[in-house]
N, C-alpha and C positions, 0 to 999 in steps of 0.2 A: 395123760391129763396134766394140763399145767394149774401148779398150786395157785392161789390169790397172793402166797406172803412175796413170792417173784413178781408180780403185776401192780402190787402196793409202794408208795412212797418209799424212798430210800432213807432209813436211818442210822447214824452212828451209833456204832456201841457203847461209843463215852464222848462225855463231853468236850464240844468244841471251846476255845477260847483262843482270841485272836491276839495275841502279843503287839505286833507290828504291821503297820499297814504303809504302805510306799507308794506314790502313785508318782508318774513321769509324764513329762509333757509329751505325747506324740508328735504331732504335729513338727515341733521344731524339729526335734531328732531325725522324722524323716526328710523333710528339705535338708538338713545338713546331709543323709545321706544320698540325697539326690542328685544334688551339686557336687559330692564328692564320685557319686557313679556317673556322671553327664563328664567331669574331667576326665576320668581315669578312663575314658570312652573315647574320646578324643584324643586323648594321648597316644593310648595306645592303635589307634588307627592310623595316627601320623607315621608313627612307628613303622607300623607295617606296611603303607603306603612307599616311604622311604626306603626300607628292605629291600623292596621286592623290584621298585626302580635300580638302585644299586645291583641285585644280584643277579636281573634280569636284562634289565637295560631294555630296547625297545620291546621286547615280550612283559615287560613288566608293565609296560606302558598300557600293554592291553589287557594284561591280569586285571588293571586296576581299573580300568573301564570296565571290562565284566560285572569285576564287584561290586562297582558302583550301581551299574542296573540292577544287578541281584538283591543289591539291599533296598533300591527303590520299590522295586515289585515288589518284597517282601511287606516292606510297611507301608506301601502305599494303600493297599486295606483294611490294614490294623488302626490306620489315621481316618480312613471313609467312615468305619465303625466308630469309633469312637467319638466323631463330629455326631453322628446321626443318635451316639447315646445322650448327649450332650442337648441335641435339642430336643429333649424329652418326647411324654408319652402323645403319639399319632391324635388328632383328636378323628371320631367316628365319620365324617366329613368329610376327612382326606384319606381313609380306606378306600 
């Protein structure tokens, strides 16, 4: 049998008091770090892009075709969903 004092509001045993309160802008901090994950994306794809020509030579040529369709397939769904979230909720009409 489960007691009521488990199923009842939760209280501290002593008193709270809040010293300090902080609040940060989200918003900005995430575009900074979006812009910094969108470079460091790019960069490093050059990178490897360049690698693998170098260390491959014309099989590299076709590594990198692969991967290219590999990464289009991959988001090429992730991007259909996310237009279709975007244009909000179905109205009853176009069910």
């Amino acid at each position: 049998m489960i007691s009521r004092s488990c199923c009842g509001p939760a209280r501290l045993p002593a008193p709270l008091t809040v010293i300090e309160e902080r609040n940060r802008s989200v918003p900005a901090s995430a575009r900074t770090r979006s812009k910094k994950g969108e470079l460091a994306a790019y960069v490093g794809s050059i990178m490897v892009i360049v690698f693998m020509l170098v260390t491959y030579r014309l099989f590299g040529v076709f590594a990198n075709i692969a991967v290219a369709i590999n990464v289009a397939m991959i988001f090429r769904p992730a991007v259909a969903v996310e237009r279709h979230a975007d244009a909000g909720p179905a109205s009853p009409a176009s069910c």
